[in-house]
N, C-alpha and C positions, 0 to 999 in steps of 0.2 A: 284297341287304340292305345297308345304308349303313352303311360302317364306321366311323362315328364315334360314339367313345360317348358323346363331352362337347362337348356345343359352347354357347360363353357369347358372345354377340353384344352390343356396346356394355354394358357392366353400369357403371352407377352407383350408389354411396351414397355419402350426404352425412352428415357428420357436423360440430358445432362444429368442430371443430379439424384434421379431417382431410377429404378427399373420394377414392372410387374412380371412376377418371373413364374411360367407353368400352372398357373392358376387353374384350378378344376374345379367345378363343384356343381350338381345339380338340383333343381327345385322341382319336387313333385307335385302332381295337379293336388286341387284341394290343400293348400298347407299355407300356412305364413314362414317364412325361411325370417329371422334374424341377421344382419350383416353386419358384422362391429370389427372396428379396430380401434388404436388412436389415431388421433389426427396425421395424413399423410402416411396412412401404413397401405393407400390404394385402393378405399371405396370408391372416392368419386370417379379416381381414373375406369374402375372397372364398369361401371354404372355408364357412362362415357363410352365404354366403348361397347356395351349391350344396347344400346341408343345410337349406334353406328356416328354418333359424333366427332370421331376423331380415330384415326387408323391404327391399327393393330401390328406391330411386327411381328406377329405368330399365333396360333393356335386358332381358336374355332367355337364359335359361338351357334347354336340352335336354337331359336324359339318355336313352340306350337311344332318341334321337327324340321323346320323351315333355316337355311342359313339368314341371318338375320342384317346381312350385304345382300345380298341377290333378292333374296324376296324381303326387301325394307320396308314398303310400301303396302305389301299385304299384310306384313305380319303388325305392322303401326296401328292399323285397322282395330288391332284384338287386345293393344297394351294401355296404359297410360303411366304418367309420372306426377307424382306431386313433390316438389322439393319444400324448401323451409320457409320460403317467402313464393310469393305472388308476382304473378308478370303479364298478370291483364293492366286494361288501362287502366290510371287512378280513376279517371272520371267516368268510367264505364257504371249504367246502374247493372244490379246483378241479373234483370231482363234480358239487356242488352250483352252480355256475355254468352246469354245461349244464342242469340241471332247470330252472335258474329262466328261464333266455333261451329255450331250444329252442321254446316254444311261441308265440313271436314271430313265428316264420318258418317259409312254407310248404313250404319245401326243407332244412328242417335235417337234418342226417344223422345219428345218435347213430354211426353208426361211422366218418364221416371224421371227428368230434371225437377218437374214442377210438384213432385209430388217429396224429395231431398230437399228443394228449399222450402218446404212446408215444414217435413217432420225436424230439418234443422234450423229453425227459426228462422229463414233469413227472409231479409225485406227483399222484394222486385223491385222496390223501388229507391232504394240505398244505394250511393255510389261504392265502390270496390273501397273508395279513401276512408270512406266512414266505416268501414267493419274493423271488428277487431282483429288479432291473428288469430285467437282462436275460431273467429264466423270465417276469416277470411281460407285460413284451413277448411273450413267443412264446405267453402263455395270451391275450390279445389277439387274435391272428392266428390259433390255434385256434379259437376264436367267432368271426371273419371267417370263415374257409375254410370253416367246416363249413356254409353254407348256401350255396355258390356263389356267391358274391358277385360278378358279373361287375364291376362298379366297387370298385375298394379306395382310401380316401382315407387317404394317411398325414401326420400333424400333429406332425413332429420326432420319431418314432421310435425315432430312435439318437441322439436327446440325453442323454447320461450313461451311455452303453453302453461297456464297453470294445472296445478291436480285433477281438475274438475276439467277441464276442456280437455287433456289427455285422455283422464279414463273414460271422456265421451267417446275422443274418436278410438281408443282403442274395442270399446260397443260397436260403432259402425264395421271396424275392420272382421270382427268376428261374424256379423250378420254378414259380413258380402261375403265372406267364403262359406257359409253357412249349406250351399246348393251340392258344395264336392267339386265344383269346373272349374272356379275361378282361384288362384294364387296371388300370394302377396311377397315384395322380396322388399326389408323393410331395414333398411341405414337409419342405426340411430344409436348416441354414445346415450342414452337414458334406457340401461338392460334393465331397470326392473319391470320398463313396460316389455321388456320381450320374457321377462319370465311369467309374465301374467297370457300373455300372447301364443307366443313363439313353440312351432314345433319341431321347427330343427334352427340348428346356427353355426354360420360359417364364419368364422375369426382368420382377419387378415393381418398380419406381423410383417410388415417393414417390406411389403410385395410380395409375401407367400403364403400359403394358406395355412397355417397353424393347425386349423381342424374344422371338420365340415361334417354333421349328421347330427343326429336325435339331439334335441335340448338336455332328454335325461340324462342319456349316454356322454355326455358332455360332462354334466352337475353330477353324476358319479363316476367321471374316470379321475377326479383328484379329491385330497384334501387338504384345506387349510392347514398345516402343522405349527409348532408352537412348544417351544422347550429352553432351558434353560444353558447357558456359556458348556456346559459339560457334556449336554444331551449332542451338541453337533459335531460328529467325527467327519474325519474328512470323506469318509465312503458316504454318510448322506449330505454333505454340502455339495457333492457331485450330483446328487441326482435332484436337488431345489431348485426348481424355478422363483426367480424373481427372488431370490434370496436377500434378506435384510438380517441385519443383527446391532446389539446394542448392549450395554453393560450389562441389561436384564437378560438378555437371551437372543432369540432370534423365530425367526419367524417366514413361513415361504409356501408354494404350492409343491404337493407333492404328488406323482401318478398313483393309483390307488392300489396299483401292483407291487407298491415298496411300504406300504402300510404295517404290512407283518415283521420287517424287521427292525421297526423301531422298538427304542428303549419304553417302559413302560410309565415310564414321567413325562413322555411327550405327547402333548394334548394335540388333538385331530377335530376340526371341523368341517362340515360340508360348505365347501366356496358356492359364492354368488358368480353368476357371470364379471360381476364389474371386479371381485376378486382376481377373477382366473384371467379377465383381461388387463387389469395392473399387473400380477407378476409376472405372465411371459413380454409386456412393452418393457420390465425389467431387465430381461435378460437370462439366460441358462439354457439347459438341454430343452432340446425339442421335444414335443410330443407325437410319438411315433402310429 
């Protein structure tokens, strides 16, 4: 069986003002994937278009192996999505959420719903208006889970969560992949919850894909550098990403294969993802 459950080959859309250009990347069964860029570098367009919501001018999307146009319908079956807000009704109690969806889906469970709104607090008898965002997230992921959802697509999730509701659901997401079958493909500008998560991540720069595979091979193909007005010749201000400088020095990402020939006054640290995605939305050479 081929363990891949997301594979998107060259994907373009063209828009006035924007274009997604050759996008590739695939998600492995069992894994959480990471999806980050900044704002309008093409998550949502591509999310959008793995949801067949809006057309494609090129390339090629597979889910479950399945084209994910021709076979919509089956493959809907085996996905779900949770974005950043709610779009059940306000005055729905959260009982009534499972009456109105359950019969959507061929696999839905009336007792793994009832047994998620147990272990996540939630009342059955609460209107959708009375939850918090963070209940109202985890009544989301209740309707994800109760149908087996082997693809989970998350669209900023923990935007406006506190600490504690975060590191909840980032518990939840690890128990649902916990089995090896099910994947997670998870949009969200808060990377430190993908570095506690995340086993690969795919970074989108301005509609192209920056770089896609392992979290670690990621967090050690650069380092943070850091040196002084004299440390920066023009041979390494060529090879800095996101370059900055300042009367005291300067400062930028660097591939970890130019490491050896810097000067020995210039200080190296290991970037964070939210590092490595400020300097390339900066600007400079690609990462090959």
């Amino acid at each position: 069986m081929n363990n891949i459950v997301l594979e998107i080959n060259e994907l373009c859309k063209d828009y006035p003002d924007f274009s997604l250009r050759n996008v590739s990347f695939s998600l492995p069964m069992g894994s959480i994937m990471g999806f980050v860029g900044q704002n309008g570098a093409g998550k949502t367009t591509t999310i959008q278009l793995i949801l067949n919501m809006i057309n494609r001018n090129g390339g090629e999307i597979k889910i479950f192996g399945l084209d994910n146009v021709q076979d919509e319908q089956k493959i809907k079956q085996d996905i779900a999505v949770v974005f950043d807000d709610t779009y059940f009704v306000e005055n729905w109690k959260v009982s009534e959420v499972e009456k109105v969806l359950k019969g959507f889906y061929n696999n839905w469970s009336s007792t793994l719903f009832n047994q998620y709104v147990k272990s996540f607090h939630l009342s059955a008898n609460k209107k959708v208006k009375e939850l918090s965002k963070g209940m109202k997230m985890k009544l989301m992921l209740a309707v994800a889970m109760s149908h087996e959802a082997r693809l989970l697509i998350l669209d900023e999730p923990t935007s406006g969560l506190d600490p504690v509701a975060r590191d909840e659901l980032l518990e939840i997401l690890g128990n649902y992949i916990a089995d090896g079958r099910k994947s997670i493909l998870f949009s969200t500008h808060i990377t430190s919850d993908l570095e506690k998560v995340a086993d690969y991540i795919t970074l989108v720069d301005d509609g192209s894909i920056f770089y896609s595979g392992t979290k670690d091979d990621l967090l050690e193909s650069f380092y943070i550098v850091r040196g002084g007005p004299h440390d920066l010749t023009d041979s390494l201000k060529e090879k800095i990403i996101g370059l900055t400088t300042n009367i005291a020095g300067f400062a930028g990402l660097l591939p970890t294969s130019e490491i050896e020939h810097l000067a020995p006054e210039v200080v190296t640290e290991t970037p964070t993802i939210d590092e490595i995605l400020v300097s390339i939305s900066k600007g400079g050479r690609n990462h090959d």
